[in-house]
VOGU-3710 file (C-alpha; in Angstrom, 3 decimals, decimal comma):
1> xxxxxxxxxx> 1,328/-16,268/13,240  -0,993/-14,977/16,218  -4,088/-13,600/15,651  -6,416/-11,556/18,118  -9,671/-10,275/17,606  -12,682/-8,968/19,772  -14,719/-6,414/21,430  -12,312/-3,832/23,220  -15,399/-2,463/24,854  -19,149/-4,174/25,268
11> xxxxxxxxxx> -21,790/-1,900/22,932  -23,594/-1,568/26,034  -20,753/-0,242/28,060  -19,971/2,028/24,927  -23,268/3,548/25,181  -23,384/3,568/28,977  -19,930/5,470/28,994  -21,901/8,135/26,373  -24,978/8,463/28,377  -22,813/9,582/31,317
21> xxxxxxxxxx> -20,591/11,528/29,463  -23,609/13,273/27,799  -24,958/13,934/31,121  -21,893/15,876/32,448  -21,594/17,855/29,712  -25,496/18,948/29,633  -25,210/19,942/33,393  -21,466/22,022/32,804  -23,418/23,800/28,939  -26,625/24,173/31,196
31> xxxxxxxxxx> -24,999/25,813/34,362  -22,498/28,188/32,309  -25,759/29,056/30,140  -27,579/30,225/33,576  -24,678/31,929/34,294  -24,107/33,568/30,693  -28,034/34,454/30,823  -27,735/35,702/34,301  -24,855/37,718/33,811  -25,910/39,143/30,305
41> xxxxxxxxxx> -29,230/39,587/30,572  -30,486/37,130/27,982  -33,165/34,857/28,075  -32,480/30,984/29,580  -34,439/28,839/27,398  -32,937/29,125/24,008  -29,250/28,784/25,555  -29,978/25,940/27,535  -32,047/24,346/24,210  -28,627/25,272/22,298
51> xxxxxxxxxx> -26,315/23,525/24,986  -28,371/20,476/25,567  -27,900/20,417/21,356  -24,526/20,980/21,454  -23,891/17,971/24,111  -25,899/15,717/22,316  -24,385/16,197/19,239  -20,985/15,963/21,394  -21,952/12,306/22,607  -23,162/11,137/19,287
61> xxxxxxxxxx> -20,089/11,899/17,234  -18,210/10,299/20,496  -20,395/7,218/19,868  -20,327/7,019/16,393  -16,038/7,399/16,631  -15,383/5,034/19,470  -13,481/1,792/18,600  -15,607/-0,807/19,516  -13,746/-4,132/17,989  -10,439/-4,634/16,762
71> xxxxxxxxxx> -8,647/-7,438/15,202  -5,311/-8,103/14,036  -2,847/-10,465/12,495  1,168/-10,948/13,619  3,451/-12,596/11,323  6,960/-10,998/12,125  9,952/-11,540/10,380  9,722/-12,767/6,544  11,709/-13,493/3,840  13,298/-10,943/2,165
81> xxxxxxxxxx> 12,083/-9,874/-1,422  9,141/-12,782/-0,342  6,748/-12,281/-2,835  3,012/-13,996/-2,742  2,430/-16,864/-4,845  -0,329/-16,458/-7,091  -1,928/-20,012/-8,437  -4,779/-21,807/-8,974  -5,506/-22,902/-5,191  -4,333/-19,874/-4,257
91> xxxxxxxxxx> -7,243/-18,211/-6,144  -9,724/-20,412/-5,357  -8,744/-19,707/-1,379  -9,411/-16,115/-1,755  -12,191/-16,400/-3,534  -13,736/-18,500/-1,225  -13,362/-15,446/1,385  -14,822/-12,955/-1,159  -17,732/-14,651/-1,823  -18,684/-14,654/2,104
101> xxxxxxxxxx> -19,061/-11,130/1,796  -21,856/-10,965/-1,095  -21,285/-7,728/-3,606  -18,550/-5,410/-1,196  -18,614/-2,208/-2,823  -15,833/-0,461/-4,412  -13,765/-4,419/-3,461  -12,150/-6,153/-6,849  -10,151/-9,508/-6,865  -7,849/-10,299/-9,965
111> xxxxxxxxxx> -9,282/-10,513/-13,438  -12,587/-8,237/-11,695  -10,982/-5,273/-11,641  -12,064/-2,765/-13,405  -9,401/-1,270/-16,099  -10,294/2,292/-15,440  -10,427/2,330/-11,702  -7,054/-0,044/-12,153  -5,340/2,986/-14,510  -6,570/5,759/-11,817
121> xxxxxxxxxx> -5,014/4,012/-8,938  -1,841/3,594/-10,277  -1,890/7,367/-11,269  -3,025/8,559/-8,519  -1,223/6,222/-5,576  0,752/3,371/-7,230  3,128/5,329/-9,507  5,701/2,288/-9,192  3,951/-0,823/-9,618  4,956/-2,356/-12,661
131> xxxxxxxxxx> 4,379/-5,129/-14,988  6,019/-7,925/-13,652  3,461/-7,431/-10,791  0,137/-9,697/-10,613  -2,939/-7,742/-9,376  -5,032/-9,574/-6,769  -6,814/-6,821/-5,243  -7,925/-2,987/-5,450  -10,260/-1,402/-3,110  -11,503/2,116/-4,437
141> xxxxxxxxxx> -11,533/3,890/-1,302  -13,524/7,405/-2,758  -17,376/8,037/-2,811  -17,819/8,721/-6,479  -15,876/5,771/-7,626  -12,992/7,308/-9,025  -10,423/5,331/-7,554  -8,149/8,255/-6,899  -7,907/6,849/-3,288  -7,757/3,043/-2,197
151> xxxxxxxxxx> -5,286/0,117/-2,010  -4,007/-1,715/-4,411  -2,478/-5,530/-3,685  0,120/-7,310/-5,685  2,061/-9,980/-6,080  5,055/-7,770/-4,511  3,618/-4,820/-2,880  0,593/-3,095/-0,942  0,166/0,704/-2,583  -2,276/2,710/-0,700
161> xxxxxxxxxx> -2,743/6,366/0,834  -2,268/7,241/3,979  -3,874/10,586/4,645  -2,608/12,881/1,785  0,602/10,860/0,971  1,093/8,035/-1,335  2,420/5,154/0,363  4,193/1,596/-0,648  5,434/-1,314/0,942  6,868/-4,646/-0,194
171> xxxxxxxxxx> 5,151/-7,813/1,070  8,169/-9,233/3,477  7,974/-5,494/4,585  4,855/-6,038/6,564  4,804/-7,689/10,231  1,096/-6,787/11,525  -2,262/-5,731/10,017  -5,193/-4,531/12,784  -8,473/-3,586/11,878  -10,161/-0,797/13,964
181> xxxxxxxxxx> -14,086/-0,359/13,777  -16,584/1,801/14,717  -20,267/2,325/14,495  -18,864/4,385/11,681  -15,858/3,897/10,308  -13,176/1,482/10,421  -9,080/2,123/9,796  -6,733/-0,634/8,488  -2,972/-0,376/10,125  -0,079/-2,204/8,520
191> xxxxxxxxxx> 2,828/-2,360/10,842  6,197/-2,674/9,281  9,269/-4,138/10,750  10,557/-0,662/10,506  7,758/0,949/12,893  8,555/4,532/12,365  6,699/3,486/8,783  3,484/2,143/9,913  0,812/2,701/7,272  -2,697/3,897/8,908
201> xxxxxxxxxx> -5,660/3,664/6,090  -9,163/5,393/6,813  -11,735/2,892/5,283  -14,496/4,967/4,089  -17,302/2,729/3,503  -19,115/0,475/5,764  -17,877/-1,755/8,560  -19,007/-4,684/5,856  -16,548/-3,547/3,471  -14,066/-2,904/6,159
211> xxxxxxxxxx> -14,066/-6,298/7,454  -13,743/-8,040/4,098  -11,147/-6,160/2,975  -9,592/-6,615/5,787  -9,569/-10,482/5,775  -8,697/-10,484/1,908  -5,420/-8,679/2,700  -4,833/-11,100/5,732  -5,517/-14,182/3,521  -3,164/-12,835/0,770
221> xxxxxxxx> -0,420/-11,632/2,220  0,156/-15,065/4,485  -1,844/-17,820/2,712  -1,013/-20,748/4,176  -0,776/-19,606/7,635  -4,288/-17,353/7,464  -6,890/-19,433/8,702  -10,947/-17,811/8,293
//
């Protein structure tokens, strides 16, 4: 197992790069809204007001989006059919994890989750997991808490959505998870051996919950070779 983690760019530098980029963009809006107000007749103070909005709107989103750290986990090939074991010190291991975290909202472990969320989940993205599956963990990826997006982790299979489609794969299916964050938003990606498949997951709370569920699905997946 190799894992990899760190800043791809300082904050700083991040900011720097926006600062410069913001200034480029308020001299191009300012001269082509001389130009406009030149040209048209209109008055130069509310477009160059607008266009100095408009960049600085433009370098904030930029900001916010940015990837700033990144972190991943490589396994490679695994048994096929593995399933995880689910016991006592396997529990107590991820557990351990959760509990670094504080309260994560919308993040359940085993006997936590929530029966409701549990039954909209599978209705909504995890049609096909069964009974002879053990639940370790569902993250209820939606604002209002109705579970109708997420991930779901069993003793088998990850369920999730990617985007607008439902998607599923089996434990000794997975090679690679990285975690992408932002100052806003973060995105899980499960590479699969087959890597026309890989699963991309928009993670739509904060970089907290982000992080922890990231690590949970780390720890699971490979739990003796997962080391936090």
């Amino acid at each position: 197992m190799e894992k990899r983690s760190g800043y791809t760019r300082s904050v700083p530098v991040i900011i720097i790069l926006t600062l410069i980029g913001f200034a480029i963009a308020a001299v191009v809006t300012v001269t082509i809204a001389m130009w406009l107000a030149e040209r048209l007749e209109w008055r130069e103070r509310p477009l160059i007001i607008i266009a100095l909005v408009i960049s600085a709107i433009s370098a904030l989103m930029t900001l916010l989006k940015k990837t700033i750290e990144e972190e991943s986990i490589y396994v490679g090939a695994q048994g096929n059919g593995r399933k995880i074991i689910i016991d006592h010190a396997f529990k107590n291991q991820i557990m351990k994890i959760y509990s670094q975290y504080g309260k994560t909202d919308g993040l359940f472990m085993f006997e936590q989750i929530p029966q409701q969320r549990l039954q909209n989940a599978i209705a909504s993205f995890a049609p096909s997991c069964s009974s002879d599956e053990t639940l370790i963990l569902l993250y209820d990826n939606t604002p209002d808490g109705t579970c109708k997006d997420g991930i779901l982790l069993t003793s088998k299979r990850l369920y999730c959505r990617d985007g607008n489609s439902n998607r599923v794969a089996p434990i000794s299916s997975i090679s690679e998870l990285i975690g992408s964050y932002s100052l806003a938003s973060a995105e899980i990606t499960v590479i699969l051996h087959s890597k026309k498949t890989n699963i991309n997951i928009k993670v739509s709370k904060a970089r907290t919950s982000a992080r922890a569920l990231f690590n949970l699905l780390c720890n699971s997946i490979w739990p003796m070779k997962s080391k936090y």
